[in-house]
MINU-485434 format. One record per residue (C-alpha): residue number from 1; chain; x, y, z. Coordinates in steps of 0.5 Angstrom, whole numbers, plus 500, padded with zeros to 3 digits. Layout:
residues N
+-----+--------+-----+-----+-----+
| num | chaine |  px |  py |  pz |
+-----+--------+-----+-----+-----+
| NUM |      A |   X |   Y |   Z |
...
+-----+--------+-----+-----+-----+
//
This chain:
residues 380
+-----+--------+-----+-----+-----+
| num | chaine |  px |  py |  pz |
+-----+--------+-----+-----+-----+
|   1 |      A | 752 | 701 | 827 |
|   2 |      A | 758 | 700 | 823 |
|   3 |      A | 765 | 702 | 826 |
|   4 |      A | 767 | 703 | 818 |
|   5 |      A | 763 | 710 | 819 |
|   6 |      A | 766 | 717 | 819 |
|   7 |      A | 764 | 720 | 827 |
|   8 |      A | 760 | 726 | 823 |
|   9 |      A | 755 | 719 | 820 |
|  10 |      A | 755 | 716 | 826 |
|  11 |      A | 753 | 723 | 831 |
|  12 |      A | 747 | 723 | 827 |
|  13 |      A | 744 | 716 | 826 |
|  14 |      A | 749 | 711 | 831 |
|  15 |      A | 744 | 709 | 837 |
|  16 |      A | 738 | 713 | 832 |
|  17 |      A | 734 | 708 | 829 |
|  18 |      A | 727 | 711 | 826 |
|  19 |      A | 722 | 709 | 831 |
|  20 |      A | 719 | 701 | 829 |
|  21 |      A | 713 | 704 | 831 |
|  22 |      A | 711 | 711 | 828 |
|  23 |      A | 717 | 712 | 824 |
|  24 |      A | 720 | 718 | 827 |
|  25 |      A | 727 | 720 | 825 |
|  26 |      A | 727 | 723 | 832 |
|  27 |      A | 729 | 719 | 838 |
|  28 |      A | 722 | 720 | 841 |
|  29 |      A | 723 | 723 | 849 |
|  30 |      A | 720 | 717 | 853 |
|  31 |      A | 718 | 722 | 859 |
|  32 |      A | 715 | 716 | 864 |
|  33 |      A | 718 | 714 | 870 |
|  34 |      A | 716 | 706 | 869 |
|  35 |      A | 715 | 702 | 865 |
|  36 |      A | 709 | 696 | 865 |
|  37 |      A | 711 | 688 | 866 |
|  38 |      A | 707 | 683 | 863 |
|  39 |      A | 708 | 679 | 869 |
|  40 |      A | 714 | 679 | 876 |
|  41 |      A | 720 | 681 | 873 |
|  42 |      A | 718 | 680 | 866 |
|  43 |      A | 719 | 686 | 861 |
|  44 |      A | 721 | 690 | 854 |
|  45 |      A | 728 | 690 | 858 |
|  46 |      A | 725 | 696 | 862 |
|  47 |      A | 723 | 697 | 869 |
|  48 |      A | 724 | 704 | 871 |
|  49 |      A | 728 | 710 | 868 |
|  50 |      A | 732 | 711 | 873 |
|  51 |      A | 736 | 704 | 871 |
|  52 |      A | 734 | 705 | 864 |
|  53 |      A | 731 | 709 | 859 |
|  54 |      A | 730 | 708 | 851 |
|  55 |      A | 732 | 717 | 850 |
|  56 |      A | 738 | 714 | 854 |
|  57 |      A | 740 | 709 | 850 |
|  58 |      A | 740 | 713 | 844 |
|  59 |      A | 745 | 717 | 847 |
|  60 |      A | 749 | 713 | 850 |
|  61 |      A | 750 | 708 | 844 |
|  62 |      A | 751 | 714 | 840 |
|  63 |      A | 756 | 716 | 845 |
|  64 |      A | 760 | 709 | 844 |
|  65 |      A | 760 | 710 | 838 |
|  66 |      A | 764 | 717 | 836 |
|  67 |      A | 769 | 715 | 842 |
|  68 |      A | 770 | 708 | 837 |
|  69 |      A | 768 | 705 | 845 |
|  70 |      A | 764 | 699 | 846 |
|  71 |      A | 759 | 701 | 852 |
|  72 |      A | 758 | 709 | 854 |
|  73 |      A | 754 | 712 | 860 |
|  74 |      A | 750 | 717 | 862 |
|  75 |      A | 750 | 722 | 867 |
|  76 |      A | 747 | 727 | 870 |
|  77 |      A | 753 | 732 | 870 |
|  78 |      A | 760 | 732 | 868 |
|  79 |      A | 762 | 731 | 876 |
|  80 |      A | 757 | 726 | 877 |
|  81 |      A | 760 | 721 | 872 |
|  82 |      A | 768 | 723 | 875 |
|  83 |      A | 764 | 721 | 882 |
|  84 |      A | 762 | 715 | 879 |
|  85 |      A | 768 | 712 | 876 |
|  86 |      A | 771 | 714 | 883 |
|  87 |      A | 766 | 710 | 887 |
|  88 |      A | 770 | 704 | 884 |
|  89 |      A | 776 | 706 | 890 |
|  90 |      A | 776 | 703 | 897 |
|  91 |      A | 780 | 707 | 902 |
|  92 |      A | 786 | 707 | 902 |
|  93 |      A | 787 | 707 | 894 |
|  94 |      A | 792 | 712 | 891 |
|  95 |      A | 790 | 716 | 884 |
|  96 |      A | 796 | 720 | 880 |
|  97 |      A | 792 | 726 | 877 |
|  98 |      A | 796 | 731 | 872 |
|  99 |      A | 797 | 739 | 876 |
| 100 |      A | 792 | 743 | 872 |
| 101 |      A | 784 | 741 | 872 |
| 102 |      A | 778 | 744 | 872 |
| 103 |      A | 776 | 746 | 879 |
| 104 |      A | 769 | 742 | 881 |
| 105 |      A | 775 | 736 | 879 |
| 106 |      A | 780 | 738 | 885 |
| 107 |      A | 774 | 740 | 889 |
| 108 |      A | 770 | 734 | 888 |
| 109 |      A | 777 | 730 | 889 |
| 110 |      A | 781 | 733 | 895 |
| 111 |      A | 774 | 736 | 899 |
| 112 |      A | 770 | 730 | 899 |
| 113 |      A | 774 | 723 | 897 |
| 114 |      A | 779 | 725 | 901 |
| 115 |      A | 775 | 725 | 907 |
| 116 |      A | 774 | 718 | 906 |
| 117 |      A | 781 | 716 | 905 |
| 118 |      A | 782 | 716 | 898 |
| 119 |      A | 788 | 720 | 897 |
| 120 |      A | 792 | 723 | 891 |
| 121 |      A | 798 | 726 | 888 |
| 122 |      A | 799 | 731 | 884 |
| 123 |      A | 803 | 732 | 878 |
| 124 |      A | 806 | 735 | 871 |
| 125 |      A | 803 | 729 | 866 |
| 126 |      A | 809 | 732 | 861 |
| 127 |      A | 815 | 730 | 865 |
| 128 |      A | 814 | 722 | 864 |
| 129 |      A | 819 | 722 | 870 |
| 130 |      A | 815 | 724 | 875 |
| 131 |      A | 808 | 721 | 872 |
| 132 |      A | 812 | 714 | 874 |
| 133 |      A | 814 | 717 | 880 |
| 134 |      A | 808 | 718 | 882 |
| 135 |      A | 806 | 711 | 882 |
| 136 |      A | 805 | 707 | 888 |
| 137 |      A | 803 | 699 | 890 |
| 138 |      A | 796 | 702 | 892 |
| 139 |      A | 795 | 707 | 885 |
| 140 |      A | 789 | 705 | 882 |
| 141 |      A | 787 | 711 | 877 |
| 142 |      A | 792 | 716 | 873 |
| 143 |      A | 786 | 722 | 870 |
| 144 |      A | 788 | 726 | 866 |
| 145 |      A | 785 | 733 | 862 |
| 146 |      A | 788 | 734 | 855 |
| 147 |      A | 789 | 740 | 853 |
| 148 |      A | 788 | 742 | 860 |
| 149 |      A | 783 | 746 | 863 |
| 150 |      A | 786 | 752 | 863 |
| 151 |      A | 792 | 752 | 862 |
| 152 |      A | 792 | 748 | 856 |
| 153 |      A | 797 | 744 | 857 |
| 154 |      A | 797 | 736 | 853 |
| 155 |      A | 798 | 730 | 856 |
| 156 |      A | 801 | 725 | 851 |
| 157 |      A | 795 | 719 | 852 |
| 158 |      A | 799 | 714 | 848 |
| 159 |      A | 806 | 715 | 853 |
| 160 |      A | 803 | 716 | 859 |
| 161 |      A | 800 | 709 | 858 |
| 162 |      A | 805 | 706 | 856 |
| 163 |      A | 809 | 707 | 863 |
| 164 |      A | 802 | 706 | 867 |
| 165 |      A | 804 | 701 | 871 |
| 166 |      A | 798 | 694 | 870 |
| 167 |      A | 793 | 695 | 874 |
| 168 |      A | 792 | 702 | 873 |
| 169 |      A | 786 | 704 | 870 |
| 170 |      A | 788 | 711 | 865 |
| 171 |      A | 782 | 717 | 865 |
| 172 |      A | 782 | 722 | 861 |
| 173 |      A | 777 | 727 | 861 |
| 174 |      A | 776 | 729 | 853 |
| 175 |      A | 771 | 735 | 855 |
| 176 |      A | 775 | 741 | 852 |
| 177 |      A | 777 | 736 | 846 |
| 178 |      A | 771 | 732 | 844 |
| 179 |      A | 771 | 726 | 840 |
| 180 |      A | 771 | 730 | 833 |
| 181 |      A | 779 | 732 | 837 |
| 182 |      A | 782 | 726 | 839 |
| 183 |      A | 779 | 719 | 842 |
| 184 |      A | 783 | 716 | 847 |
| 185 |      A | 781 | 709 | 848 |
| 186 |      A | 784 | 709 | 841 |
| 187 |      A | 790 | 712 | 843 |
| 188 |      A | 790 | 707 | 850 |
| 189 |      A | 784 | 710 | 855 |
| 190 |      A | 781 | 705 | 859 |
| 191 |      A | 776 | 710 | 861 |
| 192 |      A | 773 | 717 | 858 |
| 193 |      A | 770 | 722 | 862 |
| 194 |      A | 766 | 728 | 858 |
| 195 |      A | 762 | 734 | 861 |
| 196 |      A | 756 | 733 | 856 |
| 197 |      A | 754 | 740 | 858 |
| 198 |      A | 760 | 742 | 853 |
| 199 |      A | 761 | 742 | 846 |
| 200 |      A | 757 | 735 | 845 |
| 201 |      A | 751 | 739 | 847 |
| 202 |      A | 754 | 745 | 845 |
| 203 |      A | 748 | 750 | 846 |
| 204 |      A | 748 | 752 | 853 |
| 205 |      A | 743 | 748 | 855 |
| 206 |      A | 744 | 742 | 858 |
| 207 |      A | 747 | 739 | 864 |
| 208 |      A | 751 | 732 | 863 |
| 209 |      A | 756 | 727 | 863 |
| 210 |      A | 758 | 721 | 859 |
| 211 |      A | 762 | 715 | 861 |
| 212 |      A | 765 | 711 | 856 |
| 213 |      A | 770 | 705 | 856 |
| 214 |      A | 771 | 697 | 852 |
| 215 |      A | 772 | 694 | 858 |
| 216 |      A | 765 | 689 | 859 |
| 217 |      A | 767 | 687 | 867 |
| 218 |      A | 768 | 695 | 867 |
| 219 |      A | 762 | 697 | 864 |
| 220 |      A | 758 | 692 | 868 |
| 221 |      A | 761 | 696 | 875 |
| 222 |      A | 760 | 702 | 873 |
| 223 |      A | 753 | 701 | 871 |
| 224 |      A | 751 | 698 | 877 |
| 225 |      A | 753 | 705 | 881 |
| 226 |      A | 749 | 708 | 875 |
| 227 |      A | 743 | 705 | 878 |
| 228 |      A | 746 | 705 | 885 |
| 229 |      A | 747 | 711 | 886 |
| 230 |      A | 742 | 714 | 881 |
| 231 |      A | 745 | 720 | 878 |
| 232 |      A | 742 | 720 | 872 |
| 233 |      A | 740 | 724 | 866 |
| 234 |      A | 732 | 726 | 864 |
| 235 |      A | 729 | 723 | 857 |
| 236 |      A | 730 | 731 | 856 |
| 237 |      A | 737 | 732 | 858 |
| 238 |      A | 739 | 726 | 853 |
| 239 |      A | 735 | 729 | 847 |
| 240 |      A | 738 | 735 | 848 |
| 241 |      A | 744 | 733 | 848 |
| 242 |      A | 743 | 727 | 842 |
| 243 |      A | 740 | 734 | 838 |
| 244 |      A | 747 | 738 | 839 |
| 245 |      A | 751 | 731 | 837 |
| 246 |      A | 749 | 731 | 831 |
| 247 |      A | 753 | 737 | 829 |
| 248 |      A | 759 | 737 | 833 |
| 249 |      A | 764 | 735 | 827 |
| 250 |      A | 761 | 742 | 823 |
| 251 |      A | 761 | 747 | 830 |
| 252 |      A | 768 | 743 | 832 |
| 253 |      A | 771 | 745 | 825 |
| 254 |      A | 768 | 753 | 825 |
| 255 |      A | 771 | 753 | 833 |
| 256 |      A | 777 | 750 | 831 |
| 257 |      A | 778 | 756 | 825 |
| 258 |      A | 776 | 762 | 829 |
| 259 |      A | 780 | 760 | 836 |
| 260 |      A | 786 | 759 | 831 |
| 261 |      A | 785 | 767 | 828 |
| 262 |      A | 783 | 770 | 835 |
| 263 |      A | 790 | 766 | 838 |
| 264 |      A | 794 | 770 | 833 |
| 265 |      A | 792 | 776 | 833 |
| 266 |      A | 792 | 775 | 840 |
| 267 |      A | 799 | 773 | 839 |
| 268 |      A | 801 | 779 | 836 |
| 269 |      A | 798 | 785 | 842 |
| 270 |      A | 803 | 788 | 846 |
| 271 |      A | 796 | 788 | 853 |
| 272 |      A | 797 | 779 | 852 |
| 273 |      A | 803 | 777 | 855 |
| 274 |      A | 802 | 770 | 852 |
| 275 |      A | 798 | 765 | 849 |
| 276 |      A | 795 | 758 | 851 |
| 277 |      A | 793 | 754 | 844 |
| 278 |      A | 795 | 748 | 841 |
| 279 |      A | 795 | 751 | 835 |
| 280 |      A | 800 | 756 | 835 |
| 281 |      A | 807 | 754 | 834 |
| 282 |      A | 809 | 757 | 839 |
| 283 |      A | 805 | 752 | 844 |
| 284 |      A | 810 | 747 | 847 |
| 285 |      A | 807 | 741 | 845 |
| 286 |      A | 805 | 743 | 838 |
| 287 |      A | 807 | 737 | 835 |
| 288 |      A | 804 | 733 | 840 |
| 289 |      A | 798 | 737 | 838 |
| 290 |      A | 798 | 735 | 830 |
| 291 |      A | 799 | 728 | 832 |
| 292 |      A | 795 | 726 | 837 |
| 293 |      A | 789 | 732 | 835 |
| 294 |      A | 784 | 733 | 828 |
| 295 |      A | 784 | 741 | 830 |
| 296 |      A | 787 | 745 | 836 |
| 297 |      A | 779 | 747 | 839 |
| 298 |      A | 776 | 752 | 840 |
| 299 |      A | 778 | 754 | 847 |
| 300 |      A | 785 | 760 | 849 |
| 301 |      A | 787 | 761 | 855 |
| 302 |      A | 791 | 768 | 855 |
| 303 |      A | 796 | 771 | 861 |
| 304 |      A | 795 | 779 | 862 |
| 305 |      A | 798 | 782 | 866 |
| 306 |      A | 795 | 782 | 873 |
| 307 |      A | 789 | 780 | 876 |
| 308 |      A | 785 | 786 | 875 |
| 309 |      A | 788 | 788 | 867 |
| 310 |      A | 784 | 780 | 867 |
| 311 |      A | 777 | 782 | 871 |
| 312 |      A | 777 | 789 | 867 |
| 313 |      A | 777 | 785 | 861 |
| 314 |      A | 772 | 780 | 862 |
| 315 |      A | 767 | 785 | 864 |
| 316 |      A | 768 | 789 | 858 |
| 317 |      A | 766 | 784 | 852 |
| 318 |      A | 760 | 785 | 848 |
| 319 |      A | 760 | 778 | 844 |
| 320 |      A | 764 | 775 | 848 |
| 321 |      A | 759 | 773 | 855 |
| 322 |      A | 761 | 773 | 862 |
| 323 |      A | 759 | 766 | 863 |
| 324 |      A | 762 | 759 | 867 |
| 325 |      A | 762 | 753 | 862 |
| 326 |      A | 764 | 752 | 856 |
| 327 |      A | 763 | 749 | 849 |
| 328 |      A | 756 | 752 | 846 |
| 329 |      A | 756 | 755 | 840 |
| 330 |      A | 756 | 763 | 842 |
| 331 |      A | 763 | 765 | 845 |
| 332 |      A | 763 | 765 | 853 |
| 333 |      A | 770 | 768 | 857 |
| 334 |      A | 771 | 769 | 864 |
| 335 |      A | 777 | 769 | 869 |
| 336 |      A | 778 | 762 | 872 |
| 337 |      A | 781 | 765 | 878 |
| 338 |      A | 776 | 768 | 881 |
| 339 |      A | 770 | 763 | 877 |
| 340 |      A | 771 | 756 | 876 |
| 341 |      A | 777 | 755 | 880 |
| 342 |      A | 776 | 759 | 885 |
| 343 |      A | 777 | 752 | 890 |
| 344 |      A | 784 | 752 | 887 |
| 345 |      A | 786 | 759 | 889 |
| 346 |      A | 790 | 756 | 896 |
| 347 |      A | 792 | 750 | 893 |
| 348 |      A | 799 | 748 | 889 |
| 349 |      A | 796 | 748 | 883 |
| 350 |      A | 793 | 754 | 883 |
| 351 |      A | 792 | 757 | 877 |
| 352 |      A | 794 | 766 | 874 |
| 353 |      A | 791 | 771 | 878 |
| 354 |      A | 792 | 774 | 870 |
| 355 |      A | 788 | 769 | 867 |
| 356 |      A | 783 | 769 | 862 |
| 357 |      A | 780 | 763 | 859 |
| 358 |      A | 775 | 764 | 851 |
| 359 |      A | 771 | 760 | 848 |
| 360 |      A | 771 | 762 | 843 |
| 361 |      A | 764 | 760 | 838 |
| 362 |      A | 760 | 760 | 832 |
| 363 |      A | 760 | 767 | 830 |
| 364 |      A | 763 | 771 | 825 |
| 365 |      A | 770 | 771 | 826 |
| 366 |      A | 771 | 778 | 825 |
| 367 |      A | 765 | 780 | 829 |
| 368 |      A | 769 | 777 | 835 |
| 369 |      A | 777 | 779 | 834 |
| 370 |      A | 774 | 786 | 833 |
| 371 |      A | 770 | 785 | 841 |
| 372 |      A | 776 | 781 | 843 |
| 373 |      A | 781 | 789 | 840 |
| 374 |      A | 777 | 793 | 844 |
| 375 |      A | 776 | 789 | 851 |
| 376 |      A | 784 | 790 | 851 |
| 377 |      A | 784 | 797 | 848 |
| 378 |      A | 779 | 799 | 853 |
| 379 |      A | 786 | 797 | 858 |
| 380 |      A | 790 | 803 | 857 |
+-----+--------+-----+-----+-----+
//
């Protein structure tokens, strides 16, 4: 589909044809396994659903063209599609990753790809000194999270990838921001990563994993392990998430508006010790955040004053659901210490045992501001 589309054009017809067949405007769910040959090796360009399929098609040349890529994949789940760009290593290789990630990626990363010789340095992506430091002669990935999950620091893509040494591929997981935020190929990624599950889905109802890149030779590698290792999406998963697509732009920009009231009013009360939010003057990085994001997000992070002042307030919402994940259109909190990242609780990027993490939905603003109130009045 035509490049010179806007994304909210794009969520809902790229990859979206009505079916040749019946006219649907829906994608059709192509709930078989396999598919009839006409004779050995000789088919419609489908054998079997766990190499393709055509709802995952649809997804996937949807997913392409909102990240302004050329070749997207499909997976299971958000960490299936990091495992999968990690099986591009050999051991011995060398991968520079940003301190503060989602906990199932240090987990994945130091629990399980270390054990086979893969092996990782850990560092803070706003010091450009320290990135280049970081590299050696055997680095073959830099990841990066922007904003990152929870601290909600930025990773300015295009500087980093300006010292990135050749040879040295540049992921960056965009599943906080979304495509409607910012799209870092074009900003000079040679891989995005998204938890599907997220806001691309954005109904809390299925689990996925997107890959996208420009790279043909690259495409060709990670879509050999797509099949090979086989951890991939139902006809289900990708309807599901193909129907959430078609309204990211509109819940993006009703996120972006209530996280950016919540994180002011937020500001302003004496229990918040500080705010995490791209959208606030007083974030760090809130000029690198007008440049390189269309709206600061829907996600807050806020440091309280200890540990058990965060999990008194977690478990006195009424809107705000105690939940893991992140994304959907109904508001979800939680406290990352104890819950989504609890395998980093011994490691050196730990995160605050005071930290709590909103996703802040769709609802009324006002409902929500007055839930997040008396959470924290119910502190003294």
């Amino acid at each position: 589909m035509s490049e010179n589309y806007h994304l909210d054009t794009l969520a809902i017809h790229a990859g979206q044809e009505p079916d040749p067949t019946t006219g649907a405007v829906m994608t059709p769910i192509y709930q078989t396994s396999t598919y009839v040959q006409s004779a050995p090796a000789q088919h419609k360009g489908y054998e079997y659903s766990r190499t393709d399929n055509p709802t995952r098609t649809a997804l996937q040349e949807c997913m392409a063209a909102i990240e302004g890529g050329q070749f997207a994949l499909a997976f299971a789940s958000g960490l299936a599609a990091i495992d999968t760009v990690l099986r591009l290593l050999n051991p011995g290789d060398h991968v520079v990753v940003g301190d503060d990630v989602y906990g199932g990626t240090y987990r994945l990363f130091e629990k399980v790809h270390a054990r086979y010789g893969i092996r990782f340095t850990w560092v803070d992506l706003t010091d450009l000194d320290a990135v280049k430091a970081a590299f050696k002669p055997e680095t073959k990935l830099l990841w990066l999270e922007t904003p990152t999950n929870p601290m909600m620091k930025l990773a300015d893509i295009a500087a980093l990838k300006a010292v990135t040494p050749s040879g040295v591929r540049v992921v960056v997981d965009n599943t906080f921001a979304s495509p409607a935020i910012q799209q870092p190929l074009k900003l000079g990624a040679d891989i995005v990563m998204h938890s599907t599950t997220k806001y691309l889905g954005g109904h809390s109802d299925v689990v996925g994993g997107m890959l996208v890149m420009n790279d043909e030779s690259l495409y060709q590698e990670l879509k050999f392990l797509q099949n090979a290792v086989g951890a991939v999406p139902g006809p289900m998963d990708c309807f599901l998430t193909l129907r959430g697509i078609k309204t990211l732009g509109l819940r993006i920009e009703r996120h972006s508006q209530n996280a950016l009231a919540i994180a002011r009013m937020l500001e302003d009360h004496p229990r918040v010790e500080r705010v995490l939010y791209p959208g606030l003057e007083s974030h760090p990085q809130y000029e690198l955040a007008k440049k390189q994001m269309r709206y600061p997000g829907g996600m807050i992070s806020i440091i309280l004053a200890s540990d058990e002042a965060a999990r008194r307030m977690v478990s006195r919402t009424k809107l705000f659901a105690l939940a893991e994940s992140l994304g959907g259109v109904e508001s979800l909190i939680e406290h990352p210490y104890s819950m989504t990242h609890a395998s980093t609780a011994d490691s050196d990027i730990a995160v605050p045992p005071g930290l709590v993490r909103l996703s802040v939905g769709i609802e009324h603003v006002d409902d929500l501001m007055a839930d997040v109130r008396q959470a924290l009045e119910s502190l003294a």
